[in-house]
C-alpha positions in Angstrom: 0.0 0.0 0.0 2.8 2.6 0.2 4.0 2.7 -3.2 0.0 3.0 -3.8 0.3 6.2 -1.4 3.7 7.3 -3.0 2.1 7.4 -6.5 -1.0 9.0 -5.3 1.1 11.6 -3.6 3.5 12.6 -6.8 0.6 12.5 -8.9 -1.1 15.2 -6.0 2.2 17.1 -5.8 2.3 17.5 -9.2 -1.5 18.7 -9.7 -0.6 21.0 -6.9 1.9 22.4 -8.4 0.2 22.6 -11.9 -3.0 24.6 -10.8 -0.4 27.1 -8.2 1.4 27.5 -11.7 -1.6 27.8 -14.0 -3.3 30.4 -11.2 -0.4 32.6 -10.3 1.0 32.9 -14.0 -1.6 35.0 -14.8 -1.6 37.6 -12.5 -0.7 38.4 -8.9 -3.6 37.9 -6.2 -3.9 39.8 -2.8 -4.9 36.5 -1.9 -3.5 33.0 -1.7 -5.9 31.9 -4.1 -4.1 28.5 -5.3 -3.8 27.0 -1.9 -7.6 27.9 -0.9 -8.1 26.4 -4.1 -6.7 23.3 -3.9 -7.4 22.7 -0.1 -11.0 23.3 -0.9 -11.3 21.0 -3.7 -8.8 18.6 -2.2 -11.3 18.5 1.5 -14.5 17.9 -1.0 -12.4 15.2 -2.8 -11.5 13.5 0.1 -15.1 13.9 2.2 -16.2 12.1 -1.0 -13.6 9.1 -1.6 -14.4 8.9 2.6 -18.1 8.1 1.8 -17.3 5.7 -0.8 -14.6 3.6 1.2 -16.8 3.6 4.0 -19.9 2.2 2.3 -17.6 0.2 0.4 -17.5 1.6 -3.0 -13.9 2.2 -3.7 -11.2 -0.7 -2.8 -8.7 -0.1 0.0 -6.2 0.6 -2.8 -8.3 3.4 -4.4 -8.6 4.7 -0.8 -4.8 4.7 -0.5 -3.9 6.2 -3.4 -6.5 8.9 -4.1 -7.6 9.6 -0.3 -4.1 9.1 1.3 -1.6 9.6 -1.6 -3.2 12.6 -3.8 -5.5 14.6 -1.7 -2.5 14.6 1.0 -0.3 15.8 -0.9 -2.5 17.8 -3.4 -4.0 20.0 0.1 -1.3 21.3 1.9 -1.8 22.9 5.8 1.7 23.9 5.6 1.6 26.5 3.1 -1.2 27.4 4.0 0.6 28.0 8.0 3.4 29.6 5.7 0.8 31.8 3.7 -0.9 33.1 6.8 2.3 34.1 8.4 3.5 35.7 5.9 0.3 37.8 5.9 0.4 38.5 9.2 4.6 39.6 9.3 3.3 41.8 5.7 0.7 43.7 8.4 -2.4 42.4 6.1 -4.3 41.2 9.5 -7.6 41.5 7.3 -6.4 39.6 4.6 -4.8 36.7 6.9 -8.1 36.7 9.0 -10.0 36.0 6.0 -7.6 33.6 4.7 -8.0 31.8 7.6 -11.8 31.6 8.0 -12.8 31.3 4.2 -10.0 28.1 4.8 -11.0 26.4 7.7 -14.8 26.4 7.6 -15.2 26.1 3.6 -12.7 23.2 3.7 -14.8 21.6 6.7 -17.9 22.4 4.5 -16.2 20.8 1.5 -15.5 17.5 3.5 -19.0 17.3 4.8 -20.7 17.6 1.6 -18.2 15.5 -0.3 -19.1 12.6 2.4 -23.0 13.2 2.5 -22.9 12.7 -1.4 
C-alpha cells in the first residue's frame, strides 16, 4: 500500500503544483488563491472518496492512493501556515483573517458535503 500512497502523492504534488502554476501565472492575487483552491477542492475530494470507502464503494487501494496519496499531498496545511504568516509579518491582518476563516470552515464544509454525497 505505500507505493499505492507514494504514486497518489506525486501525482497530488504534481497537480498542486500545476494549478499554483496555471493560477499565479496569470496575474498576482492579494490573496493565496491556489492553496484555498486546492485545499477546498482537495477537503471535498477526500469527504467524498471517505463516503465511498466507507460504504464500500472504492477498494482499499483506491482509498490509499487517491484519499491518502493525492488529496495529502494535493492539500497542503503547511503552506497554507506559511501563507498566513507571511500575511500577518506583511501587516495584512484583514487579509490573513480572511484567509484563515474562508479556509477552515469552507474546507470543513467541503468535507462534509463530499461525504454526504
Amino acid at each position: 500500500m505505500v507505493w499505492l500512497v507514494g504514486l497518489g502523492g506525486s501525482m497530488g504534488a504534481a497537480a498542486r503544483y500545476l494549478l499554483s502554476d496555471c493560477i499565479n501565472k496569470r496575474r498576482t492575487y492579494p490573496f493565496p488563491l491556489s492553496t484555498w483552491l486546492a485545499n477546498i477542492a482537495g477537503s471535498f475530494l477526500l469527504g467524498l472518496l471517505a463516503g465511498l470507502y466507507g460504504a464500500s464503494a472504492i477498494s482499499e487501494g483506491v482509498w490509499f492512493f487517491f484519499g491518502a496519496g493525492f488529496c495529502g499531498a494535493f492539500t497542503t496545511f503547511s503552506t497554507f501556515g506559511h501563507e498566513t504568516i507571511s500575511l500577518l509579518e506583511a501587516k495584512r491582518w484583514r487579509t490573513a483573517v480572511v484567509y484563515v476563516l474562508t479556509s477552515v470552515a469552507p474546507g470543513i464544509g467541503a468535507a462534509s458535503l463530499g461525504l454526504l454525497l
